[in-house]
C-alpha positions in Angstrom: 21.4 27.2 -21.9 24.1 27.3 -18.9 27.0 27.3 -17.8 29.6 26.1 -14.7 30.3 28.9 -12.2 33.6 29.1 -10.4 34.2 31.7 -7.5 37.6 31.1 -5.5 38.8 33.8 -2.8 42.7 33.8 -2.3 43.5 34.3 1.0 46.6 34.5 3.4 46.7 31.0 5.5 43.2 31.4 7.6 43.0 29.8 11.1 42.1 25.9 10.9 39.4 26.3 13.1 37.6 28.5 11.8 37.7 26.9 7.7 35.2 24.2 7.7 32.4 26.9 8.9 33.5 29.3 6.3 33.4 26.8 3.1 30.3 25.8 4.5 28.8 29.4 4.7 29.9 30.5 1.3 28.4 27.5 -0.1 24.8 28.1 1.7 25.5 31.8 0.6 25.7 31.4 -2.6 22.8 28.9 -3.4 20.9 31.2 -1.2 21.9 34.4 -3.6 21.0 32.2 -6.8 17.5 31.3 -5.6 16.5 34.5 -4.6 17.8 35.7 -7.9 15.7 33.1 -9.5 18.8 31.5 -11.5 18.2 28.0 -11.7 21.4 25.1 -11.6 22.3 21.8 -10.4 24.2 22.1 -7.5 26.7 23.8 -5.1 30.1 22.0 -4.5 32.4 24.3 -2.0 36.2 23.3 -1.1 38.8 25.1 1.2 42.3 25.1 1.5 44.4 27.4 4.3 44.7 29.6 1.6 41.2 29.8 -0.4 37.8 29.5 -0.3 35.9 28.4 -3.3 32.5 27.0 -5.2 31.4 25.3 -8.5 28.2 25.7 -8.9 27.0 23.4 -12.4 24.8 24.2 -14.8 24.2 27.7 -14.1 21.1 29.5 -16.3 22.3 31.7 -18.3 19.0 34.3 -17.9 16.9 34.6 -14.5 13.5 32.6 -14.6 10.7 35.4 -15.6 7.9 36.0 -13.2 4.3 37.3 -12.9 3.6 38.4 -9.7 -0.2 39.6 -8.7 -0.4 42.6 -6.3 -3.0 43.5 -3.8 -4.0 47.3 -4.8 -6.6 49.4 -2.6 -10.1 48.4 -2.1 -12.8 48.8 -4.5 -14.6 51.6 -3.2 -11.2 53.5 -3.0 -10.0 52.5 -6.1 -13.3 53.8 -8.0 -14.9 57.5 -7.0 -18.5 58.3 -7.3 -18.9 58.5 -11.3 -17.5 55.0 -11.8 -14.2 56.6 -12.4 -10.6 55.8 -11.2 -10.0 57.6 -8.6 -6.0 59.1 -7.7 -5.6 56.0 -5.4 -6.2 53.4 -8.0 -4.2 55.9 -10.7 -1.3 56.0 -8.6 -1.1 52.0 -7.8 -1.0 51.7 -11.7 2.1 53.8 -11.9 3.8 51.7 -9.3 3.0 48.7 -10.6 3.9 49.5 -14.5 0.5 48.4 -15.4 -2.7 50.5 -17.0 -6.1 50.3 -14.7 -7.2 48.4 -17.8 -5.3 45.7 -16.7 -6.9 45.6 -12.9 -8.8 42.7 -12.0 -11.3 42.6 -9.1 -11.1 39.8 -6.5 -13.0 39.2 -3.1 -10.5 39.0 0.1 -12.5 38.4 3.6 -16.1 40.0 2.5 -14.0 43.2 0.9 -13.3 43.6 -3.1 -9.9 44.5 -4.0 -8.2 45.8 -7.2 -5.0 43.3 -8.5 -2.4 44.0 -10.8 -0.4 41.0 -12.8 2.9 42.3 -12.9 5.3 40.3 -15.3 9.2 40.9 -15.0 11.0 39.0 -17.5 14.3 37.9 -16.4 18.0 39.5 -16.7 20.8 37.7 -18.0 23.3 36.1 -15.5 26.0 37.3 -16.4 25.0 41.0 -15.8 24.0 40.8 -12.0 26.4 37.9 -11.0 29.9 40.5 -10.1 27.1 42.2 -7.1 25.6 38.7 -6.3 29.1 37.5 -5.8 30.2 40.9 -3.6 27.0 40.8 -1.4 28.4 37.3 -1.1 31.8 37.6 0.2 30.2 41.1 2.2 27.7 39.1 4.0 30.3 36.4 5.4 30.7 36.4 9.2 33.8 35.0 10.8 34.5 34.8 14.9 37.5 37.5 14.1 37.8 39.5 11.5 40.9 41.2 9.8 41.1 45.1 8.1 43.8 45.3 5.9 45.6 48.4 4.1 43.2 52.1 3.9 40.3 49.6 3.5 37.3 49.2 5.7 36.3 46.1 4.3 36.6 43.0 6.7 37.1 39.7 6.3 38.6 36.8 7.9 41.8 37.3 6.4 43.3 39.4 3.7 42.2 38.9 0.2 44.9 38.6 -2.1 43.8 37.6 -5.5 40.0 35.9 -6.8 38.8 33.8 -10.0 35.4 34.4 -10.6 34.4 32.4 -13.9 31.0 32.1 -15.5 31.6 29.9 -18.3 35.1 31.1 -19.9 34.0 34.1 -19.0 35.6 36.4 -16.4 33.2 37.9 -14.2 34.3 41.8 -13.7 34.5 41.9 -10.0 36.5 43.8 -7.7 37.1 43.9 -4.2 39.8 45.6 -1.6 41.8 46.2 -4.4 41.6 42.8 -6.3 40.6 42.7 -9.4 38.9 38.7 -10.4 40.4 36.6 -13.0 40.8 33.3 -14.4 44.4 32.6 -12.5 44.9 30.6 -9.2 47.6 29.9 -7.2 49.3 26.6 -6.6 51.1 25.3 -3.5 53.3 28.1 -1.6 56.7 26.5 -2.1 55.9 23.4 -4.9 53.1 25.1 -6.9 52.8 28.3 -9.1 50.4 30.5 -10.7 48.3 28.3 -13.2 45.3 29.5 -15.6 41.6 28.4 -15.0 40.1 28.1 -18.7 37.2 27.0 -17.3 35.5 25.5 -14.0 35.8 22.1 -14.6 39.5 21.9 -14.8 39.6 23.9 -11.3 40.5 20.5 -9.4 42.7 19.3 -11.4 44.7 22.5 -12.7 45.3 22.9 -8.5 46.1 19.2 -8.3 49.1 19.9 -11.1 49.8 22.7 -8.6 50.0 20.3 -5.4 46.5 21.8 -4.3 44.2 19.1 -3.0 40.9 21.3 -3.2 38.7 18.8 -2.5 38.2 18.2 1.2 37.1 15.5 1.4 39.6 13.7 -0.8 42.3 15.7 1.1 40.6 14.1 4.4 41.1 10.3 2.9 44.5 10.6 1.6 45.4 11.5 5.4 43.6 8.9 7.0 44.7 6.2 4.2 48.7 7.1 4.5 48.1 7.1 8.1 46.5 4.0 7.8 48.8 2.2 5.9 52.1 3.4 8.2 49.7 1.3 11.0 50.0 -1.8 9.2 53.1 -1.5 8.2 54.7 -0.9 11.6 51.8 -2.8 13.4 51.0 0.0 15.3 47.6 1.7 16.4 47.9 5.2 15.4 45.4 7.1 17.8 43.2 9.5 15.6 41.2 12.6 17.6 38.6 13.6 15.2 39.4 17.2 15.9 43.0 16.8 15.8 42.2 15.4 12.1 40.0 18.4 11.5 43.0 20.5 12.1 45.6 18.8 10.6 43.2 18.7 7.4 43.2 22.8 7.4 46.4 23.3 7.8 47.6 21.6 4.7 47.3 21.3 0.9 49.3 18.6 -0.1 49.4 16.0 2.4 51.9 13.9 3.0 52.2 11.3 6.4 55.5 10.9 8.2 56.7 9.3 11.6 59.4 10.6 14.1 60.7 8.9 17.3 61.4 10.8 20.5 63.8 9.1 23.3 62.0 6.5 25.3 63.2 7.7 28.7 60.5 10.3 28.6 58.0 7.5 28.5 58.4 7.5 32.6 56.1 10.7 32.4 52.6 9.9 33.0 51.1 8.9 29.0 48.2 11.5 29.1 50.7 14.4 29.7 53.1 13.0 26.5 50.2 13.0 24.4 48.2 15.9 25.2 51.9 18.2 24.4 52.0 15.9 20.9 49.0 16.5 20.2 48.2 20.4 21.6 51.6 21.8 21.0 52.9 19.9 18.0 49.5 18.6 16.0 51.2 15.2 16.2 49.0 12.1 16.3 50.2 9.4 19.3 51.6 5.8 18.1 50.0 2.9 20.8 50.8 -0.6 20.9 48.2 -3.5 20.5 47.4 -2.9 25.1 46.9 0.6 24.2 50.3 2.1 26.0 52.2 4.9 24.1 55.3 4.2 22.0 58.5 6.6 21.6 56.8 7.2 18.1 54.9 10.2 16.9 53.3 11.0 13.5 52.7 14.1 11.7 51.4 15.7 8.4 53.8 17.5 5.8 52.2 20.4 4.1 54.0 18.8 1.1 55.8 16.1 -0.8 57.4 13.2 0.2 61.0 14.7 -0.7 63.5 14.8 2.3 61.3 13.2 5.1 64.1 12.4 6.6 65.2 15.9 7.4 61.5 17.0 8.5 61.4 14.1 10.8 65.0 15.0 12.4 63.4 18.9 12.7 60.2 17.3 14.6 61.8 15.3 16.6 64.2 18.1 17.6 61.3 20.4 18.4 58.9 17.7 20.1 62.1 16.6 22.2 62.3 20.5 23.8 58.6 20.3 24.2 58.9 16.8 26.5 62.2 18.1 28.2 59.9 21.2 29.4 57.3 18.8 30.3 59.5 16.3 32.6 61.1 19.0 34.2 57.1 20.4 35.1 56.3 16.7 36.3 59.3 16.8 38.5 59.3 20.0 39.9 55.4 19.5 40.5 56.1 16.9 42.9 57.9 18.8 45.2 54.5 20.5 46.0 52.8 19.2 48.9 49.1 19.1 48.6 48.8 21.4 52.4 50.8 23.9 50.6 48.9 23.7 47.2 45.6 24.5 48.5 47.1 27.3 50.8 47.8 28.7 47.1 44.3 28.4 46.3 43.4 31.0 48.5 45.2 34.1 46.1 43.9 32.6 43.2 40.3 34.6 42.5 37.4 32.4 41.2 35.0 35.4 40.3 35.1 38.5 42.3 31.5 38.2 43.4 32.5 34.4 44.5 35.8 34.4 46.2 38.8 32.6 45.8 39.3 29.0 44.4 39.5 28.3 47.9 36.3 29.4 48.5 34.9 27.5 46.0 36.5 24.2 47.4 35.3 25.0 50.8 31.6 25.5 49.3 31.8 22.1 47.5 33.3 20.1 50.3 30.1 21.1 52.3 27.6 20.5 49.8 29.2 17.5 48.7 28.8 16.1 52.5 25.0 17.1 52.8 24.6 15.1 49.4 26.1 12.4 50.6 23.8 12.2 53.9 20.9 12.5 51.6 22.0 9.6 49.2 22.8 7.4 52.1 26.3 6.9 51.8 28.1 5.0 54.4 30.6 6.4 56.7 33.6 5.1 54.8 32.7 6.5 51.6 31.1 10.2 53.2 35.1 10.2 54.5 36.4 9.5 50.8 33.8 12.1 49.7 34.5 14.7 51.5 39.0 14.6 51.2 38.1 14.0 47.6 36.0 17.6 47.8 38.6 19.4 49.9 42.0 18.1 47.5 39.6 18.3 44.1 41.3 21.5 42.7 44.9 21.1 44.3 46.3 20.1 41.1 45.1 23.9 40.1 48.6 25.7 40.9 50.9 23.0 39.5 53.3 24.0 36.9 51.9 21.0 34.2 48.3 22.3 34.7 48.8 25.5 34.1 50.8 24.6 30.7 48.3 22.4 29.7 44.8 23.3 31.6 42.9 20.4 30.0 44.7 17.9 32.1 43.6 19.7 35.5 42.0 16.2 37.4 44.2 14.1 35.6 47.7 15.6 37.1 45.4 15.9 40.5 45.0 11.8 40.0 48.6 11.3 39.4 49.8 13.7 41.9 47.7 12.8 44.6 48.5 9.1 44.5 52.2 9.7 44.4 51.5 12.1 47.8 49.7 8.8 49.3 45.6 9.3 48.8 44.1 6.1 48.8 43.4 4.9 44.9 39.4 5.5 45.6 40.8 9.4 46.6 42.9 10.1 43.8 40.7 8.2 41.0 37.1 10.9 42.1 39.5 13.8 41.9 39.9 13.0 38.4 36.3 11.5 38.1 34.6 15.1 39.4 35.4 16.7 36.3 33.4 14.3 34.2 31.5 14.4 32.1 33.4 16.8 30.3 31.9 17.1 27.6 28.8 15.2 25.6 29.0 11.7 25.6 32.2 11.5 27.9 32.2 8.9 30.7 30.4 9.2 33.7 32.1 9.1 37.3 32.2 5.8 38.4 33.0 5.9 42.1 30.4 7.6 44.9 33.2 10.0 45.9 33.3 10.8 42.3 30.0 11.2 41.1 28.9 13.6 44.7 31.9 15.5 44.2 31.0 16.2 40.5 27.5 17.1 41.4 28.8 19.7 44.3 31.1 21.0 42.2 28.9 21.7 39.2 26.0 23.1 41.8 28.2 25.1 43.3 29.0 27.1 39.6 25.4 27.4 38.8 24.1 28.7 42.0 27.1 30.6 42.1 26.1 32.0 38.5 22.9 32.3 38.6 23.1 34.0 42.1 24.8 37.3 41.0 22.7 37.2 37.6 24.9 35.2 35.5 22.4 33.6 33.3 22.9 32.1 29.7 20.9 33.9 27.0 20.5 32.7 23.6 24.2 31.4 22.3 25.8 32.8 25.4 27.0 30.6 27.9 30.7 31.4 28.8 30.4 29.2 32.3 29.5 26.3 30.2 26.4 26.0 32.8 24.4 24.3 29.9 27.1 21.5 30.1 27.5 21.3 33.7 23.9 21.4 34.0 23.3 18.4 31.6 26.4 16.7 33.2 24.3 17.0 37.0 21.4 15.6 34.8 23.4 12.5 33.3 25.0 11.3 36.6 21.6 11.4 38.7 20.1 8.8 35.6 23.2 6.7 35.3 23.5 6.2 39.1 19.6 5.8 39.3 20.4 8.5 42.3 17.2 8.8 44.7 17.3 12.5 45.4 15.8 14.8 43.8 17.0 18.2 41.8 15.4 20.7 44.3 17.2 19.4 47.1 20.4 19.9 45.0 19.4 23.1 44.7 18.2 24.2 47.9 22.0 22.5 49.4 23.9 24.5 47.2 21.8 27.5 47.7 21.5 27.3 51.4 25.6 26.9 51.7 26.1 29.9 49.6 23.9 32.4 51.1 25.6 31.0 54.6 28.9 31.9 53.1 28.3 34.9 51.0 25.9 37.7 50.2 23.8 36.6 47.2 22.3 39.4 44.7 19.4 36.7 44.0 18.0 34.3 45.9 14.3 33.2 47.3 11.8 32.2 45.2 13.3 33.8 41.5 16.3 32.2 42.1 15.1 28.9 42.7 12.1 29.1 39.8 15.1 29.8 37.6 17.1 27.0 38.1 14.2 24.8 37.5 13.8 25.8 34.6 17.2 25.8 33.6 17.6 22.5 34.2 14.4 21.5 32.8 15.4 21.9 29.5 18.4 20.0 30.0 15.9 17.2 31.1 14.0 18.0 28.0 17.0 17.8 25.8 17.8 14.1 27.4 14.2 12.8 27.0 14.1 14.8 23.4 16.9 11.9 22.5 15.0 9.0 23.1 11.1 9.6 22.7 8.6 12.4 20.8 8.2 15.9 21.6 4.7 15.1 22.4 5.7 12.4 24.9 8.2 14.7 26.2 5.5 17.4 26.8 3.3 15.4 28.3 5.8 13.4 30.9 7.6 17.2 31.9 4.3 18.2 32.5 3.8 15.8 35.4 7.3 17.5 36.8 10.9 16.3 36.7 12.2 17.1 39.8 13.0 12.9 40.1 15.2 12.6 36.7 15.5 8.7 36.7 11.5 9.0 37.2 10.8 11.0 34.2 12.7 9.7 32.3 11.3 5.9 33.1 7.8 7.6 32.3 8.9 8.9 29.5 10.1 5.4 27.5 7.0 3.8 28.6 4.2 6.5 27.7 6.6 6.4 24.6 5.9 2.5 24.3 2.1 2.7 24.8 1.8 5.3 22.1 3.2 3.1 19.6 -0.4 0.7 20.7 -2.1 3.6 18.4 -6.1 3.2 19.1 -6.0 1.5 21.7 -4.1 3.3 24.0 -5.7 6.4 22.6 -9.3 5.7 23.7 -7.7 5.3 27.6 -6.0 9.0 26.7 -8.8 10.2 25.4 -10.8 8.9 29.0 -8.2 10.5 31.1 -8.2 13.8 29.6 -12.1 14.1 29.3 -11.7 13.3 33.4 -9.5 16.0 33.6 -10.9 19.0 31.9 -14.3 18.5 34.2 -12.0 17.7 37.0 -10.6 21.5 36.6 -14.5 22.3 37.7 -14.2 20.6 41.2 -13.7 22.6 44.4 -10.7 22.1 46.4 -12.8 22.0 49.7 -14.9 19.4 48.8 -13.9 15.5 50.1 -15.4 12.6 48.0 -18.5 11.5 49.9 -19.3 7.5 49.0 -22.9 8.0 50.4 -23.7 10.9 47.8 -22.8 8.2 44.9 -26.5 7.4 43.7 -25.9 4.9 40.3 -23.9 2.2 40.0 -21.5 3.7 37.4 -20.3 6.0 39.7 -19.9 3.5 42.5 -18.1 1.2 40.1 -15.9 4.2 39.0 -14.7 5.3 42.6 -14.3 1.2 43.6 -12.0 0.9 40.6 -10.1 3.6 41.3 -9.5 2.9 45.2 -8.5 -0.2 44.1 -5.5 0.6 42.3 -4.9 3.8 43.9 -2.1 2.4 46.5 -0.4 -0.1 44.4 -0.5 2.8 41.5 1.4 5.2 44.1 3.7 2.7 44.8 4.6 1.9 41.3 5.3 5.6 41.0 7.5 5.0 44.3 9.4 2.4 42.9 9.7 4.1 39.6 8.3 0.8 37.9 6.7 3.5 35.0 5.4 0.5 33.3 3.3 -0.8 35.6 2.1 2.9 36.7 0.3 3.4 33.7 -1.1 -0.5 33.1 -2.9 0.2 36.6 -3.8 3.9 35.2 -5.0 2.3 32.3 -7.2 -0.4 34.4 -9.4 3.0 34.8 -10.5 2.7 31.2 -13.7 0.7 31.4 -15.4 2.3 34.6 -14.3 5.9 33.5 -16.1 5.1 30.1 -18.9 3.6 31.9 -19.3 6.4 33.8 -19.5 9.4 30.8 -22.1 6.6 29.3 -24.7 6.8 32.7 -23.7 9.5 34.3 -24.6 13.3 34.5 -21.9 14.9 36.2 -22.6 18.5 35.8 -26.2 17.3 38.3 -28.6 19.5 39.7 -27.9 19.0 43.0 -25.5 20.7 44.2 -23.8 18.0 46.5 -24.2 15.2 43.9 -22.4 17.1 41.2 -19.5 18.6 44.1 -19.0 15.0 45.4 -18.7 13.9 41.4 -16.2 16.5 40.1 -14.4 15.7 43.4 -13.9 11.8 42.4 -12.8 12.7 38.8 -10.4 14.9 40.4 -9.1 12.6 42.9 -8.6 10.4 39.9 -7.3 13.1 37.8 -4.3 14.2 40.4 -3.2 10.5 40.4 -2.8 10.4 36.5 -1.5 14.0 36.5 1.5 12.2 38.5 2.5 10.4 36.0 1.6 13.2 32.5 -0.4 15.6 31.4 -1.8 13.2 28.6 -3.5 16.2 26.9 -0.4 16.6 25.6 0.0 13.9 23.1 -0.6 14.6 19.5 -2.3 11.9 17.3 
């Protein structure tokens, strides 16, 4: 037999943000509390409104599942005294257990016999232990902020203020803050009313008849579909930020799509700046035409019906026209600021006390972005656009719109800096140096752009990690993870031919020249390599096999666009199966004598005394130089066909030859070819790695 379950929390309106993660916990809560209570069903369904949290769970057992359960007692000669009797021990283990030593059985464990007792615990009905299950359920919840309310100590995300808990028809008796469950919900806030739950299957649609849209998904498509349909009927392109949606779809229960108009002289302000205050102040989604350029349209969501639109599009417009009046008058006043007296402003405004001023910061990355550029090559042209791109990069810092809205810093520095005459290369990398901002964003296109970026995002890790700043576990408040991946990304999509240590050692070497550093040397430098080598994990992880991954890291990845072309084709040659696992298994047989060879000891050609050997080291010199150079040129996949040319000879070699000889210069001069060989294929991976 069984029954639906429905558990709803009434709640005053919770933060958007933090909904999805709370509907989702509950859910994984409460199929976690019904397995370990060993009540069986067919499913958890959870759906959130700003004011509630619920689940149905169907087809609920009405009784736990019973269980046996055998138990490991003491050992047998503990268990029984000298007589044959049972001794206190064994006694006592009964008791516990419910059980009479006539039911002990005797089983062997690891040479030792031990006494067992079958304990059988017949299950409880549901109904009886479901009002705890469900308070250790809402107790356990964990919200970023939580919320005491009245003389209560109990916390939660916000206040509860009435619950339905019913198992069948059945109210559950539970209480909690005060609140007493029931089988009565609560509709809309202004169109709906109290309404009755009977039972858990009419939960969606009672709170539909209440204009509740439980469902969150359904809630999700009846945006998007109005939205969709005001596109084509207008012919515009409605632009649609997935986490703009996400919000919008928290912050309603009845949703209902309307469209505004603002006046088209504000459409002279730059387009990002109108819809970053639609969208950040207002929850407004932007209206584009066919090229893409913003129209004097907005469009919002009505927590509601469609009854008097009109009036709540007059209201938005109203409030969204204040916002863009603020917003010109920003622009305006912004460009009275002349870049000289911008950065001088820099200079008061503290970066971290242990790091100086913003000003600080700039002067750091203006250096390290010009010793980057020497390394890369650059020519003089673009080393000049590189280094006023590094020393304007944060002007835009102090304006009035960027402090209003910090997410377009780089973008106002763009517009700003062309309107103050930087060349177009100048004014496009200050924007570029911020990217990518986040996973999957673009990648700085120009030189100035993409060196900048790198200085700048060096400069905050050294910076970091210099005065102990490291990110632990889920800690990371410097984003260094991102900034470290971001380094990472722009080295592989401009194929960049310099290495991460030298990044380091520039930014380090210009810090400790500019500042006293709590860590530095060898610690410092050991850390950031491995910082960053899980980022380089992470990015191979995306593409090819942990094994692979392993294996490539372990041959180093201080040359990113190198390990990463090692990576896709020791990725490829696995996929040959046998084949390419007889040449693995060759290599790593080489290398685990190799580790037997003495450092000292040169490979003598004269000491070679059978052909296999002779063969072997021929082979090998052979494609030695052109392997090198493959590794040079990072052409990966014609590194490892010449590594895999070794196949034949090496095998030829284990077939005739005893390398472990007993003389003493023979078997030196042998391990020291094998690991000649070995520190060649060691460039390219640690093939023991690989798992078959």
């Amino acid at each position: 037999m069984s029954k639906d379950l429905l558990f709803e929390i009434g709640l005053e309106e919770i933060p958007a943000r933090f909904i999805r993660a709370a509907m989702e916990q509950l859910q994984d809560r409460t199929a976690k509390w019904l397995e370990a209570s060993r009540i069986t069903h067919s499913g958890v369904t959870a759906y959130a409104t700003p004011r509630r949290l619920a689940v149905v769970v169907k087809d609920v057992a009405e009784k736990q599942e019973d269980v046996s359960e055998e138990v490991k007692g003491p050992a047998r000669k503990i268990a029984l005294d000298a007589s044959g009797e049972w001794s206190k021990a064994a006694l006592g283990f009964a008791r516990s257990q419910g059980v009479t030593p006539e039911q002990f059985t005797f089983k062997e464990l690891a040479g030792v016999e031990y006494i067992y007792a079958t304990r059988n615990s017949a299950g409880v009905e549901t109904a009886s232990i479901l009002a705890e299950g469900l308070h250790g359920i809402v107790s356990s919840m964990t919200f970023p902020k939580n919320m005491r309310w009245g003389a209560y100590d109990f916390k939660f995300v916000r206040p509860i203020r009435w619950m339905v808990a019913l198992f069948g028809t059945e109210v559950v008796e539970l209480e909690i803050t005060g609140v007493k469950a029931g089988n009565v919900s609560r509709g809309h806030r202004f169109l709906g009313e109290e309404t009755v739950i009977a039972q858990p299957s009419e939960y969606i649609e009672n709170l539909r008849g209440q204009h509740v849209i439980v469902d969150v998904k359904e809630r999700e498509q009846l945006i998007l579909d109005q939205i969709n349909k005001l596109a084509e009927e207008k012919n515009w392109t409605i632009a649609i930020k997935e986490d703009l949606l996400e919000e919008v779809l928290f912050l309603v229960e009845t949703p209902t799509v309307l469209f505004g108009t603002f006046d088209p002289s504000f459409l002279n302000i730059p387009q990002d700046v109108l819809i970053t205050s639609m969208r950040e102040h207002q929850r407004y989604f932007p209206v584009l035409d066919a090229a893409g350029k913003l129209l004097p349209f907005f469009v919002t969501v009505r927590n509601g019906n469609a009854v008097s639109l009109d009036v709540i599009a007059k209201g938005n417009e109203k409030v969204l026209r204040a916002r863009l009046s603020d917003a010109k008058f920003f622009y305006q006043e912004d460009q009275k600021l002349q870049i000289s007296d911008a950065l001088a402003k820099l200079e008061n405004i503290v970066y971290h006390e242990e790091l100086g001023s913003i000003a600080d910061k700039v002067r750091r990355i203006r250096k390290t972005a010009d010793v980057l550029a020497g390394k890369l090559g650059l020519p003089e042209s673009t080393i000049s656009e590189v280094t006023r791109t590094a020393e304007i990069c944060k002007f835009d810092l102090v304006t009035q719109m960027v402090y209003e809205f910090p997410e377009l810093q780089g973008t106002m520095g763009e517009d700003y800096a062309r309107k103050a005459g930087e060349s177009t290369t100048v004014a496009r990398a200050i924007f570029e140096h911020y990217q990518p901002r986040f996973a999957g964003d673009e990648m700085p296109s120009s030189a100035a752009g993409y060196v900048v970026s790198i200085a700048d995002k060096i400069d905050t890790i050294v910076g970091c990690f210099s005065i102990g700043i490291i990110p632990t576990g889920s800690q990371d408040p410097y984003a260094l993870r991102r900034q470290a991946a971001g380094i990472v990304q722009i080295i592989l999509e401009h194929k960049l031919p310099i290495g991460l240590e030298e990044i380091f050692e520039t930014a380090i070497q210009i810090h400790e020249n500019s500042r006293n550093t709590k860590h530095s040397g060898a610690e410092l430098r050991n850390n950031l390599y491995e910082f960053f080598g899980l980022r380089v994990k992470r990015l191979l992880s995306d593409n090819v096999s942990y094994d692979v991954v392993d294996a490539v890291i372990g041959a180093g990845y201080d040359d990113v666009v190198a390990v990463v072309a090692r990576s896709l084709a020791l990725s490829a040659a696995v996929q040959s199966k046998e084949d390419f696992k007889i040449i693995v298994d060759s290599l790593n047989r080489v290398s685990n004598l190799a580790a037997k060879a003495s450092e000292d000891v040169s490979i003598d050609p004269a000491l070679f005394t059978d052909e296999a050997e002779v063969k072997l080291y021929e082979t090998w010199q052979s494609l030695h130089a052109p392997y090198q150079e493959a590794l040079s040129a990072k052409n990966a996949e014609e590194a490892l066909r010449l590594l895999s040319g070794l196949k034949d000879s090496v095998t030829g070699f284990f077939d005739k030859v005893m390398v472990m000889a007993e003389d003493e210069k023979v078997r030196a001069n042998r391990l020291a070819l094998l690991a000649g060989i070995n520190s060649d294929t060691k460039a390219f991976a640690d093939f023991s790695k690989l798992v078959w």
